[in-house]
N, CA, C and O of each residue as an XYZ file, in Angstrom:
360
protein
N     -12.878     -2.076     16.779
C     -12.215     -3.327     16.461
C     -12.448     -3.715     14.999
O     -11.521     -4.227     14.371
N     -13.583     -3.509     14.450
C     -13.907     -3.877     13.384
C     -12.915     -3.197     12.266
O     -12.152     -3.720     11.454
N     -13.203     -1.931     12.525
C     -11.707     -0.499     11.488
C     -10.353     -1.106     11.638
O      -9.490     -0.633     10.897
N      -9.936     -2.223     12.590
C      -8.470     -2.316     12.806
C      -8.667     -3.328     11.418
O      -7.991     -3.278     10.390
N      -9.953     -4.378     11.762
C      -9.575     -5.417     10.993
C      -9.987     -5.460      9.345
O      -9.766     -6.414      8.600
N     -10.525     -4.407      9.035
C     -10.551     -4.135      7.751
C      -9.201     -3.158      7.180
O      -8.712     -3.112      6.052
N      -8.949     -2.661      8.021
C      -7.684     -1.645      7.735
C      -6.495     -2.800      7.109
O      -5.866     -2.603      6.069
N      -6.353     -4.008      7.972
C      -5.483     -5.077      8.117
C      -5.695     -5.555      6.763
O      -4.724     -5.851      6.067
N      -7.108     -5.673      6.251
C      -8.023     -6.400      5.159
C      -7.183     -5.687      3.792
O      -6.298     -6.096      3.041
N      -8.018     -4.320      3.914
C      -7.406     -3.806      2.988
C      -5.937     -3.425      2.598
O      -5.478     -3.207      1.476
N      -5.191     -3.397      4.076
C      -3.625     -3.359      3.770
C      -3.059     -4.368      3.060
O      -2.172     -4.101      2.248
N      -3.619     -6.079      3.323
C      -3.440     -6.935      2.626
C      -3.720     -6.934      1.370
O      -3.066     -7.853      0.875
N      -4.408     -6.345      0.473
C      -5.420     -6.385     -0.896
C      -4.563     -5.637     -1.500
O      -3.944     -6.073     -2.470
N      -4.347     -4.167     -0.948
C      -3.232     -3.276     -1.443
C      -1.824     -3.509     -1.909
O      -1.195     -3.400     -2.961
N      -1.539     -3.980     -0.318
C       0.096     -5.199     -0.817
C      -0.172     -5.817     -2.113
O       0.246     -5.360     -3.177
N      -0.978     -7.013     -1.974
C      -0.889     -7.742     -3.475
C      -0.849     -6.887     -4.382
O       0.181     -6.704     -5.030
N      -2.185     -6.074     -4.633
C      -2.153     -5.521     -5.947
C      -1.011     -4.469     -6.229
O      -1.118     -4.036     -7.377
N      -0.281     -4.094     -5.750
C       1.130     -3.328     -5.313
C       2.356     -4.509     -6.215
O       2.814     -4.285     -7.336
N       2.605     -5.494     -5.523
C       2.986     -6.882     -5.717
C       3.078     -6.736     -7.154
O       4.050     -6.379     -7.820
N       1.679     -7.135     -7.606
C       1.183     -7.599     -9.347
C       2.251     -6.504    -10.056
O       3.371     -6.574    -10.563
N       1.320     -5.524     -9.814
C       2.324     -4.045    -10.373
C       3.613     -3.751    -10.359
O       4.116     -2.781    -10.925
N       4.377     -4.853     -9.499
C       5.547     -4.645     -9.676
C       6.674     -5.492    -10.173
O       7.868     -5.303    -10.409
N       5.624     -6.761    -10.262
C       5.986     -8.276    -10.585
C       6.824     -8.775     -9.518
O       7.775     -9.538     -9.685
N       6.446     -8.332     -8.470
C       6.917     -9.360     -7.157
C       5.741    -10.063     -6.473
O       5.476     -9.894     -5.282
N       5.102    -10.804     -7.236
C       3.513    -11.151     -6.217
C       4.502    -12.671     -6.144
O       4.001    -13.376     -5.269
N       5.510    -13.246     -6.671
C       5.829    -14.649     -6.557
C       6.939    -14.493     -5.062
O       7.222    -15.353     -4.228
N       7.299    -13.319     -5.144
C       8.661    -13.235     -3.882
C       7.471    -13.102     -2.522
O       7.904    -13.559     -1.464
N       6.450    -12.691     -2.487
C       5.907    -11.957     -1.040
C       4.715    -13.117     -0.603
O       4.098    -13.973     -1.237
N       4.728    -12.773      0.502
C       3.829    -13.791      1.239
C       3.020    -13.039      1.598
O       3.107    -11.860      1.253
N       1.949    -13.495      2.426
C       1.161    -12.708      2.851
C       1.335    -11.316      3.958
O       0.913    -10.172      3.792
N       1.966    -11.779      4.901
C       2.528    -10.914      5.925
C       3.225     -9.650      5.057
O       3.293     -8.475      5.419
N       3.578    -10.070      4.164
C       4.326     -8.949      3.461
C       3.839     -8.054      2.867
O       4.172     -6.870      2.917
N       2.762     -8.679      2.069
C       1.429     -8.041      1.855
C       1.338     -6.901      2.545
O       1.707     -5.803      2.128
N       0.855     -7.125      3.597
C       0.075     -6.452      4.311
C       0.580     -5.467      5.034
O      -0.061     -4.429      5.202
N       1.801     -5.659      5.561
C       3.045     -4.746      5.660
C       2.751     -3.627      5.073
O       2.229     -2.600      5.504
N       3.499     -4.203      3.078
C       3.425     -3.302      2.179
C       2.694     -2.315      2.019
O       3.044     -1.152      1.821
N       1.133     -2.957      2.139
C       0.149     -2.134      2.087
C      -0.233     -1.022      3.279
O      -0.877     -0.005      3.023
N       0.230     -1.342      4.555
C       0.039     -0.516      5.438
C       0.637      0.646      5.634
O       0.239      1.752      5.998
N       1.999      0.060      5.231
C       3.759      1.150      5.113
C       3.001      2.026      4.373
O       2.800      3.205      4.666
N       2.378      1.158      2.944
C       2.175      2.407      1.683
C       1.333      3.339      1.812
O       1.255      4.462      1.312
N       0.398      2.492      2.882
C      -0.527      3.917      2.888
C       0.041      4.919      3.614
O       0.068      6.016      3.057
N       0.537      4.831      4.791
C       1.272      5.922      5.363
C       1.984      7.084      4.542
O       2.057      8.295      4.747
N       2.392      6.409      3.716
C       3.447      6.867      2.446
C       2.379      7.461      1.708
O       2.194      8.678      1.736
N       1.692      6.707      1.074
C       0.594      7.734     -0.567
C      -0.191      8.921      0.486
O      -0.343     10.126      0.286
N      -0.691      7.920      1.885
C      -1.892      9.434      2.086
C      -1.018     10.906      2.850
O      -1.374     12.080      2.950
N       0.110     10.261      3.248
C       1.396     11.646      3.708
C       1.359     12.881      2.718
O       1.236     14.095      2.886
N       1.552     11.879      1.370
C       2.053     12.376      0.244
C       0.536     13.575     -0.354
O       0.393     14.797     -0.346
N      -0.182     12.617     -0.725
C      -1.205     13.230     -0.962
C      -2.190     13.933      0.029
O      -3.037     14.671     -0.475
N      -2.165     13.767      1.502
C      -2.957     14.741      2.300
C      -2.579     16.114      2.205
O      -3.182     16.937      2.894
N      -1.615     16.486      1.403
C      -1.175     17.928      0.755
C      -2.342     18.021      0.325
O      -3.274     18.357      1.055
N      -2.451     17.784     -0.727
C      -3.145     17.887     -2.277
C      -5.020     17.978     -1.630
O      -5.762     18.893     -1.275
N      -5.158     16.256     -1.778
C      -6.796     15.972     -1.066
C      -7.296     16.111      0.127
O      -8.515     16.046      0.286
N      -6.259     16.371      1.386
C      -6.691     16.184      2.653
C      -6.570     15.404      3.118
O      -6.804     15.458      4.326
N      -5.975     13.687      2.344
C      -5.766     13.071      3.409
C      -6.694     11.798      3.270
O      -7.560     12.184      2.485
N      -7.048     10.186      3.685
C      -7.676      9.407      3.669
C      -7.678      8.248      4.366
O      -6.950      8.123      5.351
N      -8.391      7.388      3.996
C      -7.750      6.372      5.085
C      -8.424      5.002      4.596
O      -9.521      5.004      4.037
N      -7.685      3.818      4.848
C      -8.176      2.451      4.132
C      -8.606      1.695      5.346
O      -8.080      0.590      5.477
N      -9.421      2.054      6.220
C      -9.880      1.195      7.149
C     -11.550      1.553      7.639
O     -12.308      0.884      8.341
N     -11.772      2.965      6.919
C     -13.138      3.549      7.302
C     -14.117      2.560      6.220
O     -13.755      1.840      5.290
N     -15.567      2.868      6.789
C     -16.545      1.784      5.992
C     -17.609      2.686      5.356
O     -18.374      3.256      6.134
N     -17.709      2.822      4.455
C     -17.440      2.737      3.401
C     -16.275      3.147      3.103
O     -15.775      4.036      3.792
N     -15.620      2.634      2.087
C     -14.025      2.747      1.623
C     -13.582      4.148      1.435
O     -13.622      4.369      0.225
N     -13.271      4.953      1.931
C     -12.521      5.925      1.385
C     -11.756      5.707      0.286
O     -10.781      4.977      0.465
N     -12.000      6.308     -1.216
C     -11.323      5.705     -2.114
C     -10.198      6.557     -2.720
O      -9.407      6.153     -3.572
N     -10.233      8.229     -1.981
C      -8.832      8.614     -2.113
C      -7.707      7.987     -1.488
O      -6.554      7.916     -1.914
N      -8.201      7.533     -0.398
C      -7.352      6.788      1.046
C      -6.717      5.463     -0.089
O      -5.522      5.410     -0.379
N      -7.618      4.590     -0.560
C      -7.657      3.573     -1.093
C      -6.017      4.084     -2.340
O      -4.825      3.784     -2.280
N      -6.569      4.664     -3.004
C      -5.696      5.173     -4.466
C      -4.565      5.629     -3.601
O      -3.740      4.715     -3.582
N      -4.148      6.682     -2.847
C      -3.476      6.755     -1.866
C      -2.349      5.556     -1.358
O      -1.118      5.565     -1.358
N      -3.064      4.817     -1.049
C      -2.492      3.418     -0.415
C      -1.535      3.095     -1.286
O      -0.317      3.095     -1.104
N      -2.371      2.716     -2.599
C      -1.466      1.587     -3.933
C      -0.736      3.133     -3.854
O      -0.324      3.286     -2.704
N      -0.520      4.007     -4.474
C       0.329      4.741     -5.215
C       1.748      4.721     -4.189
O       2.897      4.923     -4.582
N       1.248      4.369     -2.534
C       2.640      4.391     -1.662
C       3.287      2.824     -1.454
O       4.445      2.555     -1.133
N       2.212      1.910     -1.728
C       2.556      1.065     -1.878
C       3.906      0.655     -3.297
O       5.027      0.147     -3.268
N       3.215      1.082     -4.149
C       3.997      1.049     -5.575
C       5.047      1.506     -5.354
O       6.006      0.881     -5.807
N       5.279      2.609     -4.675
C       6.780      3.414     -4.543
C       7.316      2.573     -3.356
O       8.337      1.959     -3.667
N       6.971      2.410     -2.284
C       7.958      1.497     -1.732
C       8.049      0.290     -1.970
O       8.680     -0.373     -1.147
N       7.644     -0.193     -2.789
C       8.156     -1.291     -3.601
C       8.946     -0.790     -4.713
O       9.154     -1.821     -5.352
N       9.277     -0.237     -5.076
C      10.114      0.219     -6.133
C      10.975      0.380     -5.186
O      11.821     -0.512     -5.240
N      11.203      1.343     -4.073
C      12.657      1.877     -3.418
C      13.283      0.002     -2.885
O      14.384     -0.546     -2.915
N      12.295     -0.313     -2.575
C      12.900     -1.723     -2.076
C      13.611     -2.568     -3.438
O      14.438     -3.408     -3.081
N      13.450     -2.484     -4.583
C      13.549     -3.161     -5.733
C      15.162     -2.428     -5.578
O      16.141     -3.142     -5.361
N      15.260     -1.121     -5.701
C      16.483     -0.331     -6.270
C      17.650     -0.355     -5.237
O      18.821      0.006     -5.357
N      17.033     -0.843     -4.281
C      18.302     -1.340     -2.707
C      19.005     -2.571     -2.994
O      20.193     -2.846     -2.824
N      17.933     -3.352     -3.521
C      18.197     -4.924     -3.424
C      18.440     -5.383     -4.317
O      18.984     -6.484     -4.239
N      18.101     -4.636     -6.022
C      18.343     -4.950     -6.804
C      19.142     -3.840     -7.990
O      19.380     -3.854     -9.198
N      19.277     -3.296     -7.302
C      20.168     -1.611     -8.070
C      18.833     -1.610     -9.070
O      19.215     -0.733     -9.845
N      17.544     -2.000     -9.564
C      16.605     -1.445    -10.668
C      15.463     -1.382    -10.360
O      15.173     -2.214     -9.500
N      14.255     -0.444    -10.837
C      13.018     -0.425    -10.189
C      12.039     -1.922    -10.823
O      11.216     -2.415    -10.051
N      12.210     -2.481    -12.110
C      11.848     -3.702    -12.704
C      10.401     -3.437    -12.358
O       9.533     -4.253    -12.666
């Protein structure tokens, strides 16, 4: 129970800082956040469990490929969402 709710923790932290990076932290709420951040990790550690093997943002101590992982899928689906809605990545 505890891994769900840090996973949740850090999906939220990720979202934002995802957000900042993309200059949408004024459009997203929290829920969105956290979304973002969860979607993304699916997305960065897919991407990168080629490469590193793989990670995860809910283990304790932080997995910090998992972590880097996260934002980098976060960042990109915030960009694909930018270029739907707004034809530009901004």
């Amino acid at each position: 129970m505890l891994g769900f709710i840090w996973f949740i923790i850090m999906g939220g932290v990720i979202g934002w800082l995802a957000s900042l990076m993309m200059k949408r932290d004024a459009a997203m709420g929290t829920v969105a956040n956290i979304i973002v951040g969860i979607v993304g990790s699916f997305i960065g550690n897919s991407m990168l469990g080629f490469v590193t093997g793989g990670g995860t943002i809910g283990a304790w101590p932080p997995d910090w490929s998992g972590v880097l992982g996260a934002l980098l899928g976060a960042v990109i689906l915030l960009g694909i969402v930018n270029l739907i809605r707004r034809g530009r990545l901004r």
